[in-house]
PQR file with spaces between the fields and no chain letter, atoms N, CA, C, O and H, PARSE charges and radii, in Angstrom:
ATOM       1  N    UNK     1     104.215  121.575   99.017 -0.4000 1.5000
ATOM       2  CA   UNK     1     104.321  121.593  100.451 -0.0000 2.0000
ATOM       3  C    UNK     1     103.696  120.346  101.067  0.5500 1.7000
ATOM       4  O    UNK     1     104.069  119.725  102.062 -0.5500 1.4000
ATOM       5  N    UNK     2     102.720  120.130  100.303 -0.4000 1.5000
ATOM       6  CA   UNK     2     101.632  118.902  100.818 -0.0000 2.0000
ATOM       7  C    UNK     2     102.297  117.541  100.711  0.5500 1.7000
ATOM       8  O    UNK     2     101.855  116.523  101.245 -0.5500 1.4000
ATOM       9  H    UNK     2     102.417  120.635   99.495  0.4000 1.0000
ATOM      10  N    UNK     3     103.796  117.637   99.708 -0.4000 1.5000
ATOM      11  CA   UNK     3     104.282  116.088   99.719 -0.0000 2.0000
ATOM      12  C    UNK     3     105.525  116.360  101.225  0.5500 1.7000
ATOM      13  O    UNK     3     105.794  115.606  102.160 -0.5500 1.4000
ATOM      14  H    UNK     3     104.155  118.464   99.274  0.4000 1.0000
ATOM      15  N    UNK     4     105.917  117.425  100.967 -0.4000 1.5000
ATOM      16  CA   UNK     4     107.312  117.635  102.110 -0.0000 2.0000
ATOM      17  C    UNK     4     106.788  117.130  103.450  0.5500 1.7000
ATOM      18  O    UNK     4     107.322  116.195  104.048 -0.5500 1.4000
ATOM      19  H    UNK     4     105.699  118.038  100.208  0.4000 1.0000
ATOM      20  N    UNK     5     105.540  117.899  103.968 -0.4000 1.5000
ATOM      21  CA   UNK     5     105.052  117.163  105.396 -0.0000 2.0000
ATOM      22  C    UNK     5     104.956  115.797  105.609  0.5500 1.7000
ATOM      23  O    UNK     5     105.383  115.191  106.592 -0.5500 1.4000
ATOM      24  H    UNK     5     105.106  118.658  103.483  0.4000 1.0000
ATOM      25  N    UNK     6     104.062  115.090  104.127 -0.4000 1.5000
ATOM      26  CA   UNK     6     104.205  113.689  103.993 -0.0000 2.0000
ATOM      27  C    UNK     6     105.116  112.756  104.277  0.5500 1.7000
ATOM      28  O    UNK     6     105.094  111.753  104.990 -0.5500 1.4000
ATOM      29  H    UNK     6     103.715  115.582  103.329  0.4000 1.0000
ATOM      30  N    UNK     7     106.058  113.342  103.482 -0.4000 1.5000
ATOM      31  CA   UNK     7     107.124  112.640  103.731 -0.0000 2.0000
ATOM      32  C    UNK     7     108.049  112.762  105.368  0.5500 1.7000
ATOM      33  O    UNK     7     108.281  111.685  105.916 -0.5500 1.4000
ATOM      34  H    UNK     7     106.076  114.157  102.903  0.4000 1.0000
ATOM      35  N    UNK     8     108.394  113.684  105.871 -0.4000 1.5000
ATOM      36  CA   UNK     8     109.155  114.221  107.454 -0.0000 2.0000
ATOM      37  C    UNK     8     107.503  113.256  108.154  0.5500 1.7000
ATOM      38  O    UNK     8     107.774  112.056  108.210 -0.5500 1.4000
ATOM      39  H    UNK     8     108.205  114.559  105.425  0.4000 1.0000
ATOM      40  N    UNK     9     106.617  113.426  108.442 -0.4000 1.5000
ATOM      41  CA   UNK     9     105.401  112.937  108.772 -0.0000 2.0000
ATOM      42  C    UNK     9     105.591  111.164  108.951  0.5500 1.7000
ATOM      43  O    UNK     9     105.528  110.586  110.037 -0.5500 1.4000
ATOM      44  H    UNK     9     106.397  114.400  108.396  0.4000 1.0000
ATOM      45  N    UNK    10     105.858  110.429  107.493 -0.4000 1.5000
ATOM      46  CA   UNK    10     105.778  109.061  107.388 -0.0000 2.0000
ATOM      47  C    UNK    10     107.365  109.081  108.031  0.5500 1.7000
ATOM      48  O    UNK    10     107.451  107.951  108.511 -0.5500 1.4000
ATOM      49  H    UNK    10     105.909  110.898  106.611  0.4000 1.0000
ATOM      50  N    UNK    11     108.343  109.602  108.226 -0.4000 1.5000
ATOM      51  CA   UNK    11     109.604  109.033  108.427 -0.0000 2.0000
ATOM      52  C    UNK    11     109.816  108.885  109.657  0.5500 1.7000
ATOM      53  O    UNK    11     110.803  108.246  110.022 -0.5500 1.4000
ATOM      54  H    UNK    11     108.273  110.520  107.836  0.4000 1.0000
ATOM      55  N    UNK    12     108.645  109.627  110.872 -0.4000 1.5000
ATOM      56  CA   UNK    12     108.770  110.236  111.722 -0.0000 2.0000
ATOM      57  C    UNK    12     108.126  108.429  112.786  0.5500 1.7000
ATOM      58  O    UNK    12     108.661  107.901  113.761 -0.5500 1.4000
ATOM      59  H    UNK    12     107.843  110.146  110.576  0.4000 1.0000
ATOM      60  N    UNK    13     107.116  108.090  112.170 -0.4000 1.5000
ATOM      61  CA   UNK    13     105.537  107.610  112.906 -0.0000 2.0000
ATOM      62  C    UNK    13     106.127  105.923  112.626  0.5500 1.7000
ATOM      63  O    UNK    13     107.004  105.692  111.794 -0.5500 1.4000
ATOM      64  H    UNK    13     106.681  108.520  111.378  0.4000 1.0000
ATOM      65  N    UNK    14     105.531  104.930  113.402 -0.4000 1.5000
ATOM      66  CA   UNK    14     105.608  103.623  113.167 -0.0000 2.0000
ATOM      67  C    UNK    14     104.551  103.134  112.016  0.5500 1.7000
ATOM      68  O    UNK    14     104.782  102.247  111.193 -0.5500 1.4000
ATOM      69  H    UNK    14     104.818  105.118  114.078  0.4000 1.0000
ATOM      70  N    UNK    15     103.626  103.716  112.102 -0.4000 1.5000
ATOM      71  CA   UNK    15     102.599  103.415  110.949 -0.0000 2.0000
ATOM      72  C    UNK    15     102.273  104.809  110.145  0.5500 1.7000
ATOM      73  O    UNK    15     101.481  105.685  110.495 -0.5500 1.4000
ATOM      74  H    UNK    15     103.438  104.436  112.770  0.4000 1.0000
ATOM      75  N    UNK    16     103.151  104.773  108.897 -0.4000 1.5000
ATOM      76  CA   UNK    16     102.944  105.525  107.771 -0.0000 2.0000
ATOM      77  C    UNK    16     102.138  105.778  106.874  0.5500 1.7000
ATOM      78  O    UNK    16     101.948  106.896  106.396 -0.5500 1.4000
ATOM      79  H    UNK    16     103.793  104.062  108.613  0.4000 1.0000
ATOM      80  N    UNK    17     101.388  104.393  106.450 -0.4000 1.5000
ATOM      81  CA   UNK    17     100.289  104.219  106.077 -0.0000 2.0000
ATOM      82  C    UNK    17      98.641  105.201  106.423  0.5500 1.7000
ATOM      83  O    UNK    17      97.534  105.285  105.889 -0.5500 1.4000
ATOM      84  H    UNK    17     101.542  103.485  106.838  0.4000 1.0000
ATOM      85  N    UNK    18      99.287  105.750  107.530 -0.4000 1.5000
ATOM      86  CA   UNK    18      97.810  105.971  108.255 -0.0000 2.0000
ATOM      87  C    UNK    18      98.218  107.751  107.996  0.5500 1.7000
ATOM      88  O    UNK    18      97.415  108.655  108.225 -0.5500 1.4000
ATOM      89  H    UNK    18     100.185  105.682  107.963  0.4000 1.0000
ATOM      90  N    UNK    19      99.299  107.910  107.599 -0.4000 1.5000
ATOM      91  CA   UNK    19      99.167  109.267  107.394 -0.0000 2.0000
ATOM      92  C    UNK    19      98.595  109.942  106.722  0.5500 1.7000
ATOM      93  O    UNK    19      98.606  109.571  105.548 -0.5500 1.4000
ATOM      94  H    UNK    19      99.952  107.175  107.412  0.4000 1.0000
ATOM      95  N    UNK    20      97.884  111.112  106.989 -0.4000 1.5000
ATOM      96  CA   UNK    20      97.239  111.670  105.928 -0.0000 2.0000
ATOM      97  C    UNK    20      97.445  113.340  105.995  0.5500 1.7000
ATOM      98  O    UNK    20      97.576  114.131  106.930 -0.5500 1.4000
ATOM      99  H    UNK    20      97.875  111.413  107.943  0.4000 1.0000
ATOM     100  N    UNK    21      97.409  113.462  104.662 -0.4000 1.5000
ATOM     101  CA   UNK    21      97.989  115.123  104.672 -0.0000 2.0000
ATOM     102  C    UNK    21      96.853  116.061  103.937  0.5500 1.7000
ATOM     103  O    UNK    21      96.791  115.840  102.728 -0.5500 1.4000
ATOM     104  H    UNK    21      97.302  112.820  103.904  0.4000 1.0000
ATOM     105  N    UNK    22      96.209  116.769  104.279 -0.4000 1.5000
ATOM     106  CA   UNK    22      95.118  117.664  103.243 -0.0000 2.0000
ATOM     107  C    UNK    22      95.319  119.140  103.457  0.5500 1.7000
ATOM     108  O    UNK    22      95.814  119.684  104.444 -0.5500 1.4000
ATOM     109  H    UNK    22      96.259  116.949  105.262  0.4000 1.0000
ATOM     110  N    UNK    23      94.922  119.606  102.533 -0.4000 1.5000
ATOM     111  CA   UNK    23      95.181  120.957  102.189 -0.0000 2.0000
ATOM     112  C    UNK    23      94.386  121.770  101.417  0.5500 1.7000
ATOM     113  O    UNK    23      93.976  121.395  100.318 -0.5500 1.4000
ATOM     114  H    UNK    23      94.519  119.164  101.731  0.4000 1.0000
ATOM     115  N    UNK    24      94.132  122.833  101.878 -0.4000 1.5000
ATOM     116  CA   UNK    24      93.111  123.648  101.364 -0.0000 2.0000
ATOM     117  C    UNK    24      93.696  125.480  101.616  0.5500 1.7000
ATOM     118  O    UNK    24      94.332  126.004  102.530 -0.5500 1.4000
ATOM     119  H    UNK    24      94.465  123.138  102.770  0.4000 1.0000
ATOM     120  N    UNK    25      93.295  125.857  100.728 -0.4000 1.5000
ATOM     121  CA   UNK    25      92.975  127.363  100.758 -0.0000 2.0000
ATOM     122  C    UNK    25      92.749  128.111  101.557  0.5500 1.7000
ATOM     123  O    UNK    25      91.754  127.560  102.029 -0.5500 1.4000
ATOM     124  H    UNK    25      92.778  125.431   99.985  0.4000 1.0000
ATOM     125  N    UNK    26      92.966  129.592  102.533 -0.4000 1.5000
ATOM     126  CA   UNK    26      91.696  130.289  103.432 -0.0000 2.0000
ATOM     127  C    UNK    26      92.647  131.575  102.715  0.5500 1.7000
ATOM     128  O    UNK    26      93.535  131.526  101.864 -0.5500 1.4000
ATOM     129  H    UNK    26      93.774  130.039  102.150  0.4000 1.0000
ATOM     130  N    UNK    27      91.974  132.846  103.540 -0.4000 1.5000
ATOM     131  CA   UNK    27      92.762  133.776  103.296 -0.0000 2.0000
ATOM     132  C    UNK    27      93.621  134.014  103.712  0.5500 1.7000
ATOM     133  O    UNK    27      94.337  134.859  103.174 -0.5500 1.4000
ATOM     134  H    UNK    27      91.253  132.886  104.232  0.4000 1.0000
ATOM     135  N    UNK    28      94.009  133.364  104.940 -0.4000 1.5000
ATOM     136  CA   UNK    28      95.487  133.563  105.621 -0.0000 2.0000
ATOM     137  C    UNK    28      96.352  132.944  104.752  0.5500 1.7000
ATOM     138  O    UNK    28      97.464  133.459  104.871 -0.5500 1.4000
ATOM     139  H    UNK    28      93.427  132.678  105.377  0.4000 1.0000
ATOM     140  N    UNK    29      96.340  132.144  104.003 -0.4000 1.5000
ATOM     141  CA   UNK    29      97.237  131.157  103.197 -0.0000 2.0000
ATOM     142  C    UNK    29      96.523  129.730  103.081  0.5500 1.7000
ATOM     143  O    UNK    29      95.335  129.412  103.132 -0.5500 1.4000
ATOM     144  H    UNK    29      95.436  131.726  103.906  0.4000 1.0000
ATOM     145  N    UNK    30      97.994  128.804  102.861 -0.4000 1.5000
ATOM     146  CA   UNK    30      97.520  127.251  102.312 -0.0000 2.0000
ATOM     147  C    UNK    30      97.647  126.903  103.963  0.5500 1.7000
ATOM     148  O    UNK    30      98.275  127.344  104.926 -0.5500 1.4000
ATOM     149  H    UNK    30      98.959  129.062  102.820  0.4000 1.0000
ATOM     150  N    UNK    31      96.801  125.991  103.729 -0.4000 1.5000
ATOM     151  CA   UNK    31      96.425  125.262  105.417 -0.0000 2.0000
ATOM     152  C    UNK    31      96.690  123.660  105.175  0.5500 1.7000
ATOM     153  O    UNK    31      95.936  122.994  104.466 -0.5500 1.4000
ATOM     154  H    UNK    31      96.291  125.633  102.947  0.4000 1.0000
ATOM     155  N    UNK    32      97.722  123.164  105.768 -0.4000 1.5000
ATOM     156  CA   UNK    32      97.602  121.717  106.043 -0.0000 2.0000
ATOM     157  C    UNK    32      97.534  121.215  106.909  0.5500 1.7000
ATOM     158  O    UNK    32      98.242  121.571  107.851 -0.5500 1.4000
ATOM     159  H    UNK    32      98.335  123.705  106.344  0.4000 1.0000
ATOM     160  N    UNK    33      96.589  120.058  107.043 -0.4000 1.5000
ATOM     161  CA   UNK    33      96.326  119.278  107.767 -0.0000 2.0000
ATOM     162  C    UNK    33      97.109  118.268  107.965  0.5500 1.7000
ATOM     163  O    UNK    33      97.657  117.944  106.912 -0.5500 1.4000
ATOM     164  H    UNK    33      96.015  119.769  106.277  0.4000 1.0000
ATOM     165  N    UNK    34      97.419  117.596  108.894 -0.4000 1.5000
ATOM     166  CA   UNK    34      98.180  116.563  109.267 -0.0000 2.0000
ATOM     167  C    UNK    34      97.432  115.696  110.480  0.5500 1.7000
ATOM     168  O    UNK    34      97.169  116.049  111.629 -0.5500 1.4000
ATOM     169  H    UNK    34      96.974  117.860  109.749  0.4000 1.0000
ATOM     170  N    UNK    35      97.214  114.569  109.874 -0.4000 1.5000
ATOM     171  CA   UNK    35      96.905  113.268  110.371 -0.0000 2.0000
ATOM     172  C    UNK    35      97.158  112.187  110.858  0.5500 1.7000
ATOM     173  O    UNK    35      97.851  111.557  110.060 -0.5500 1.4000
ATOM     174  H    UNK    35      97.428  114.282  108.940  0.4000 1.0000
ATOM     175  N    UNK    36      96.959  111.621  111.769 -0.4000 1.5000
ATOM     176  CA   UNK    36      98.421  110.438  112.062 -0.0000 2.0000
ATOM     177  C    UNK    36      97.558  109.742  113.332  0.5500 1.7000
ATOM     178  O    UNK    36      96.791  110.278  114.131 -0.5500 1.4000
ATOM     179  H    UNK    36      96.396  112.133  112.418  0.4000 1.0000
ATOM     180  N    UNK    37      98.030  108.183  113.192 -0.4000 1.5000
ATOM     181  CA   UNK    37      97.337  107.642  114.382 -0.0000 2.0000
ATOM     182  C    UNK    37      97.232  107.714  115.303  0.5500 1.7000
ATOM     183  O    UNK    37      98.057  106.886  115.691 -0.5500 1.4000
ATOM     184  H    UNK    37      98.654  107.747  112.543  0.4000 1.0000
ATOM     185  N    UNK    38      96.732  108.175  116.273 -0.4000 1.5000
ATOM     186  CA   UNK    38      96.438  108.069  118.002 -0.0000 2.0000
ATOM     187  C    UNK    38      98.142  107.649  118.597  0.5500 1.7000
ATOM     188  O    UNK    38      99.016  108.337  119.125 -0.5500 1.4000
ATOM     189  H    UNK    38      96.062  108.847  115.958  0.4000 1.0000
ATOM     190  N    UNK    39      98.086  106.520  118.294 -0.4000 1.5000
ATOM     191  CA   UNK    39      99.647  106.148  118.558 -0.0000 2.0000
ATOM     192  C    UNK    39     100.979  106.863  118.373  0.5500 1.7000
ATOM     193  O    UNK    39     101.804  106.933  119.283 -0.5500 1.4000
ATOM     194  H    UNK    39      97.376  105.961  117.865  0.4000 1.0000
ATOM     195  N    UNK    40     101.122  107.276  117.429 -0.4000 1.5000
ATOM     196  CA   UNK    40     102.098  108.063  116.698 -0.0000 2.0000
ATOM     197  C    UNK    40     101.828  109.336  116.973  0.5500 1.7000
ATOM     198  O    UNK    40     102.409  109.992  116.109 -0.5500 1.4000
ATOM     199  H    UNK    40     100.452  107.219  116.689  0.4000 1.0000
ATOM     200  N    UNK    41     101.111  110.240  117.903 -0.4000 1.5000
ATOM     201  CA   UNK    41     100.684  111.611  117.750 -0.0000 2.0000
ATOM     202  C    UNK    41     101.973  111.841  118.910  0.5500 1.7000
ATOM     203  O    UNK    41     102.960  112.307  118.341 -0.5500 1.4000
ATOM     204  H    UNK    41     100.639  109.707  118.606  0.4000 1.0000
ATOM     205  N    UNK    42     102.146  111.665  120.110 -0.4000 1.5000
ATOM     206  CA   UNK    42     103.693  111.931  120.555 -0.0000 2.0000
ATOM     207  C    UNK    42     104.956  111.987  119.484  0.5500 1.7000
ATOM     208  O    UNK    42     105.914  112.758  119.539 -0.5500 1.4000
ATOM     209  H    UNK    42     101.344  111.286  120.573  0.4000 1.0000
ATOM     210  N    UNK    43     104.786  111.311  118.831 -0.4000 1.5000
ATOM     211  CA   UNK    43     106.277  110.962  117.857 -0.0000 2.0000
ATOM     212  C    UNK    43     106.137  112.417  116.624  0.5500 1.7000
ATOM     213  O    UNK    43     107.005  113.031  116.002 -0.5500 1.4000
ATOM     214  H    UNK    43     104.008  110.684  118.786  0.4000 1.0000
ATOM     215  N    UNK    44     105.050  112.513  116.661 -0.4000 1.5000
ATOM     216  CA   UNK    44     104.926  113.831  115.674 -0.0000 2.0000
ATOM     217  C    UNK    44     105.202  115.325  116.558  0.5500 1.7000
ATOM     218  O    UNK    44     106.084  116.122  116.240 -0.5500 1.4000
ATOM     219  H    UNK    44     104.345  112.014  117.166  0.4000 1.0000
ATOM     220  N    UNK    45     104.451  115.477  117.484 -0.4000 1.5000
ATOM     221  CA   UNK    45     104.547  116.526  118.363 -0.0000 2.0000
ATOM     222  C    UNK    45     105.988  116.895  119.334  0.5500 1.7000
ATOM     223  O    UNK    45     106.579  117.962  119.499 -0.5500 1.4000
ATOM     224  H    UNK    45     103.734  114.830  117.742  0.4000 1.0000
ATOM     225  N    UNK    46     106.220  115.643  119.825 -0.4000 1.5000
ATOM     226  CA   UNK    46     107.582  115.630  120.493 -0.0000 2.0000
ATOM     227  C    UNK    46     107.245  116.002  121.765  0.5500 1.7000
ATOM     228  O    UNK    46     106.124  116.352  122.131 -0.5500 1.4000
ATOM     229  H    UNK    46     105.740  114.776  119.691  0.4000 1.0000
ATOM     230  N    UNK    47     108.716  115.881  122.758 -0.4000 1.5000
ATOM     231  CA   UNK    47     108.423  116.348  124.253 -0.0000 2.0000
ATOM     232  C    UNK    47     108.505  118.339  123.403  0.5500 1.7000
ATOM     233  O    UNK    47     109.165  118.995  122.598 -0.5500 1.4000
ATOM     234  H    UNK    47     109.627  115.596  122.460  0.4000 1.0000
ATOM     235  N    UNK    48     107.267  118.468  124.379 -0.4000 1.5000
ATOM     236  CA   UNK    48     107.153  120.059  124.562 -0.0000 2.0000
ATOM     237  C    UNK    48     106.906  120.838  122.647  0.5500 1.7000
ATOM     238  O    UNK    48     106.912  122.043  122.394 -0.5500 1.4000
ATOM     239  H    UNK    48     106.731  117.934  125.033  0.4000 1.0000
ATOM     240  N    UNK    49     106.824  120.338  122.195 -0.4000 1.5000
ATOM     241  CA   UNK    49     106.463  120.063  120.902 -0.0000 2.0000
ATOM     242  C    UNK    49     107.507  120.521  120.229  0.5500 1.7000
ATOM     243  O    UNK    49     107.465  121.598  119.634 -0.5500 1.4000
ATOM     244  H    UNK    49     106.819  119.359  122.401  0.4000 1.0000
ATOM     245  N    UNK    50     108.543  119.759  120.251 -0.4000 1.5000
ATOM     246  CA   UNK    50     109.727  120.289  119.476 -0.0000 2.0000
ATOM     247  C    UNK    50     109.856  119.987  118.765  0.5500 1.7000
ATOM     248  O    UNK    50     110.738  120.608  118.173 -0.5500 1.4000
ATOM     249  H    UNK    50     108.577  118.884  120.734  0.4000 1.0000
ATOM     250  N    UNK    51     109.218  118.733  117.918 -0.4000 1.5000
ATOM     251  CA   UNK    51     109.080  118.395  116.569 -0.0000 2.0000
ATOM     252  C    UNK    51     108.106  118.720  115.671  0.5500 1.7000
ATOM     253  O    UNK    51     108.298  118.814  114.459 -0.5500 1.4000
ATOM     254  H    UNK    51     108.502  118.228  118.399  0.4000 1.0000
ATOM     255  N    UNK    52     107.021  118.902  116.253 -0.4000 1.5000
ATOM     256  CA   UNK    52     105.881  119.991  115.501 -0.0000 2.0000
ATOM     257  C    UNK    52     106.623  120.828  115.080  0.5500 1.7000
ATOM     258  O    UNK    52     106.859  120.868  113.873 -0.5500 1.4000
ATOM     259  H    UNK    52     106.865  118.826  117.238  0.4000 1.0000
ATOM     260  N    UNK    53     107.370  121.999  116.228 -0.4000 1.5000
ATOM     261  CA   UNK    53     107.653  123.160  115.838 -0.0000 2.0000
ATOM     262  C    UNK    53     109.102  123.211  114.721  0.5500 1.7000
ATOM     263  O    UNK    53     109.301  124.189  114.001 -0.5500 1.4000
ATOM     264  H    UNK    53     107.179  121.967  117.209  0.4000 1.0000
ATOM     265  N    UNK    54     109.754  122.349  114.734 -0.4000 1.5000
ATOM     266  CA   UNK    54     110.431  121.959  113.780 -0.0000 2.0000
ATOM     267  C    UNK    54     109.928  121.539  112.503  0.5500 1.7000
ATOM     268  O    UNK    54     110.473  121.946  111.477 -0.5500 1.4000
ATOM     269  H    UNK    54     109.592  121.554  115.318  0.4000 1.0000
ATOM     270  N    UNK    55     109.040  120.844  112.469 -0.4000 1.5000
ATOM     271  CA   UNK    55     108.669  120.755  110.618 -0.0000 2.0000
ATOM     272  C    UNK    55     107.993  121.812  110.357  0.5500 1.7000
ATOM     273  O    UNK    55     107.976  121.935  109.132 -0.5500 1.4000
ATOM     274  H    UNK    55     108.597  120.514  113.303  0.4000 1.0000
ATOM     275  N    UNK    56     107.310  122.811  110.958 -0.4000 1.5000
ATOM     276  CA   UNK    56     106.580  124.030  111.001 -0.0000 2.0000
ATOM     277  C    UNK    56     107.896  124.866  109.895  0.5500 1.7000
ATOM     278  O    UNK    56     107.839  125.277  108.737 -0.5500 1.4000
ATOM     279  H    UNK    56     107.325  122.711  111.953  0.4000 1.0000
ATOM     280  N    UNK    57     108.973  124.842  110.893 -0.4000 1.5000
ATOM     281  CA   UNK    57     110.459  125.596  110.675 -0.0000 2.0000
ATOM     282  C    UNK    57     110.798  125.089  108.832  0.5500 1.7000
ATOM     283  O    UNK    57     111.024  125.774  107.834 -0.5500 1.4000
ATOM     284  H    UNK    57     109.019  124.508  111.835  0.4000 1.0000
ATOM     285  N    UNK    58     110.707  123.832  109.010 -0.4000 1.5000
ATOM     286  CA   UNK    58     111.137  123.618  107.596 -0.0000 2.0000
ATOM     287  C    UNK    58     110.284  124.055  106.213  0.5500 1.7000
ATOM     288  O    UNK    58     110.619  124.597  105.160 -0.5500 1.4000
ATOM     289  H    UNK    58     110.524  123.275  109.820  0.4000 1.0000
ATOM     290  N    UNK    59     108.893  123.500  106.797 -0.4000 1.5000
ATOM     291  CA   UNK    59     108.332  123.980  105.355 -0.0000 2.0000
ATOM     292  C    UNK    59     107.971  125.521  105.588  0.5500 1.7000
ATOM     293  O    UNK    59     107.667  126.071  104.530 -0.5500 1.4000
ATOM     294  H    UNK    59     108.620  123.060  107.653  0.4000 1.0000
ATOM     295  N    UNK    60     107.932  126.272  106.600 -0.4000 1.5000
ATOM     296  CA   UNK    60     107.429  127.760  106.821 -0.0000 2.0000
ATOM     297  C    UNK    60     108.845  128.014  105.777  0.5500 1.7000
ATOM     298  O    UNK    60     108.659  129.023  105.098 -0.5500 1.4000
ATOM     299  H    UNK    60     108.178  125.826  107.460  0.4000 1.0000
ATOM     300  N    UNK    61     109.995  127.451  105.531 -0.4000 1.5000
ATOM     301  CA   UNK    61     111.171  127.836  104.750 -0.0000 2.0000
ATOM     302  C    UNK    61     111.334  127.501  103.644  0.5500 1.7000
ATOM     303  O    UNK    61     112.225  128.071  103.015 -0.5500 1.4000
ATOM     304  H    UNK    61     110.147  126.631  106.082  0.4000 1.0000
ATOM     305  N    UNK    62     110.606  126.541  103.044 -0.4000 1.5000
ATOM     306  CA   UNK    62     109.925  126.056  102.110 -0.0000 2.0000
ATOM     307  C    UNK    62     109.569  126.991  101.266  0.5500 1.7000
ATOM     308  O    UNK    62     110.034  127.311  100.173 -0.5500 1.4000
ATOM     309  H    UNK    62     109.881  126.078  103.555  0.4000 1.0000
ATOM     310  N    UNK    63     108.468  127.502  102.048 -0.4000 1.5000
ATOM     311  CA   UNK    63     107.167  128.088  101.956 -0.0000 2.0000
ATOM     312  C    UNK    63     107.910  129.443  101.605  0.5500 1.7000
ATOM     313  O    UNK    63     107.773  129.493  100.383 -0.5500 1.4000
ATOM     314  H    UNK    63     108.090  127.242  102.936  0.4000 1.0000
ATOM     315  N    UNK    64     108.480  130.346  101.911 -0.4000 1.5000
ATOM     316  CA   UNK    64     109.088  131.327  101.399 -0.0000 2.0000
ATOM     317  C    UNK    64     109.977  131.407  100.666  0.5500 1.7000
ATOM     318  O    UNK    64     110.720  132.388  100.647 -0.5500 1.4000
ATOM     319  H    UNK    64     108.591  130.305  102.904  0.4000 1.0000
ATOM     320  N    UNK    65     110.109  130.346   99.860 -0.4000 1.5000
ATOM     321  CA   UNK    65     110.924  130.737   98.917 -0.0000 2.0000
ATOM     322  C    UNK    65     110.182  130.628   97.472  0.5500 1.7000
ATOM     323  O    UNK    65     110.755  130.611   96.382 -0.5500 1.4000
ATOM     324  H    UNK    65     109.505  129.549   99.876  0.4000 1.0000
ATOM     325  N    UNK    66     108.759  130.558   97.710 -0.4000 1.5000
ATOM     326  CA   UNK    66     107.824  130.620   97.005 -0.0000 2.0000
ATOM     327  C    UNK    66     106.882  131.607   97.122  0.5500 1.7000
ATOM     328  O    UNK    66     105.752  131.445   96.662 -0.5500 1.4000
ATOM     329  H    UNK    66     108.294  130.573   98.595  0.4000 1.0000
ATOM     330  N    UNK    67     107.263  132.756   97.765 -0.4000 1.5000
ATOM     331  CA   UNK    67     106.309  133.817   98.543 -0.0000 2.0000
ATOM     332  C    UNK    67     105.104  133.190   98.946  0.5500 1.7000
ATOM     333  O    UNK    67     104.086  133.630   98.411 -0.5500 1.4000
ATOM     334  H    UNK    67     108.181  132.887   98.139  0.4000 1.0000
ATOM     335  N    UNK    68     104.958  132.147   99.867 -0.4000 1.5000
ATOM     336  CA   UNK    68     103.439  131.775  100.073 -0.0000 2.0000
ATOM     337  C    UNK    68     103.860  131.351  101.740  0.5500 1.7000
ATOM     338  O    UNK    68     104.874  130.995  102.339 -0.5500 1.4000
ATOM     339  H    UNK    68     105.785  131.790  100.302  0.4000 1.0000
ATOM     340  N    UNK    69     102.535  131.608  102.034 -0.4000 1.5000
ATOM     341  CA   UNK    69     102.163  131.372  103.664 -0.0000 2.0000
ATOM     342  C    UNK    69     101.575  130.404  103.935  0.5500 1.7000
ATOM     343  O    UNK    69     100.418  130.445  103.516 -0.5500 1.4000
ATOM     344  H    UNK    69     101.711  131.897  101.546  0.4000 1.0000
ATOM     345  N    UNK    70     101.917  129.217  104.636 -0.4000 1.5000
ATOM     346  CA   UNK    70     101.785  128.123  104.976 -0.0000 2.0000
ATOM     347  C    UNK    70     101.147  127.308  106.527  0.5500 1.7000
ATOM     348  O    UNK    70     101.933  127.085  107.447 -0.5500 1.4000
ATOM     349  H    UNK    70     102.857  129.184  104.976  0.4000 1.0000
ATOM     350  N    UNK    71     100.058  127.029  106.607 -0.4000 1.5000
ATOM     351  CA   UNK    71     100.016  127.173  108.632 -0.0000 2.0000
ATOM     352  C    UNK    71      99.512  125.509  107.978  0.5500 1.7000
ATOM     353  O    UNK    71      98.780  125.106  107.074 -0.5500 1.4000
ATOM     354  H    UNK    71      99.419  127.210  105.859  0.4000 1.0000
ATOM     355  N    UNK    72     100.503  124.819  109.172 -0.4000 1.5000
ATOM     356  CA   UNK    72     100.115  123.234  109.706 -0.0000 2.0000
ATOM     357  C    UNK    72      99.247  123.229  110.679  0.5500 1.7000
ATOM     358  O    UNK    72      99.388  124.043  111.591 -0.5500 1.4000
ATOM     359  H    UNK    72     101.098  125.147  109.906  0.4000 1.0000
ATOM     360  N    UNK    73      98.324  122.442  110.683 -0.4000 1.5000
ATOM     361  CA   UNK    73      97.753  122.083  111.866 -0.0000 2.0000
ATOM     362  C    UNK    73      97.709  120.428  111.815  0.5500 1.7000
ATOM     363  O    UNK    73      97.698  119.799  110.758 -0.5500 1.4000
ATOM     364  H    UNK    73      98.210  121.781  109.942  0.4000 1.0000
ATOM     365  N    UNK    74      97.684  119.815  113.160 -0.4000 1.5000
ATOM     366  CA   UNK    74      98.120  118.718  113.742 -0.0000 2.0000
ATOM     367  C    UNK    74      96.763  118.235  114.594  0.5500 1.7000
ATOM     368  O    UNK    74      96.216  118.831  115.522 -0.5500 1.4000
ATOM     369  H    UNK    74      97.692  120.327  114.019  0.4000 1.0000
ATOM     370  N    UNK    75      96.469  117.206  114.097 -0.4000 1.5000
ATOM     371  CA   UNK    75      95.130  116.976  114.245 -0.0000 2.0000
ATOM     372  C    UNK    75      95.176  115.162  114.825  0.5500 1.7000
ATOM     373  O    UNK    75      94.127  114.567  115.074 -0.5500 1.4000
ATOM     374  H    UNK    75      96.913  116.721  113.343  0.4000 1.0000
């Protein structure tokens, strides 16, 4: 899951480089983090956050076809 965001993430932003993706454990599920420059944080989120909620859409679909629960957060 942690490369799929990476990648939609770097394709998305003018500076790719600066992306960063981490991931960890809780009991709700796997938690990723998503990182991205000051600059690029519109281009990830979108007007009204329709692109957040869209890569949410993809790997949450991902994510079930592996029975596992997945929450992004956008940082």
């Amino acid at each position: 899951m942690k490369e799929l965001v990476e990648v939609i993430a770097k394709s998305l932003v003018d500076l790719p480089d600066k992306v960063v993706v981490t991931e960890h454990e809780t009991e709700k599920g796997l938690v990723l983090e998503l990182k991205v420059d000051p600059t690029d944080m519109g281009k990830v989120i979108g007007k009204q956050g329709r692109i957040a909620k869209a890569i949410r859409s993809v790997v949450k679909a991902a994510a079930s076809r592996e029975d596992k629960k997945v929450i992004i957060e956008i940082e």
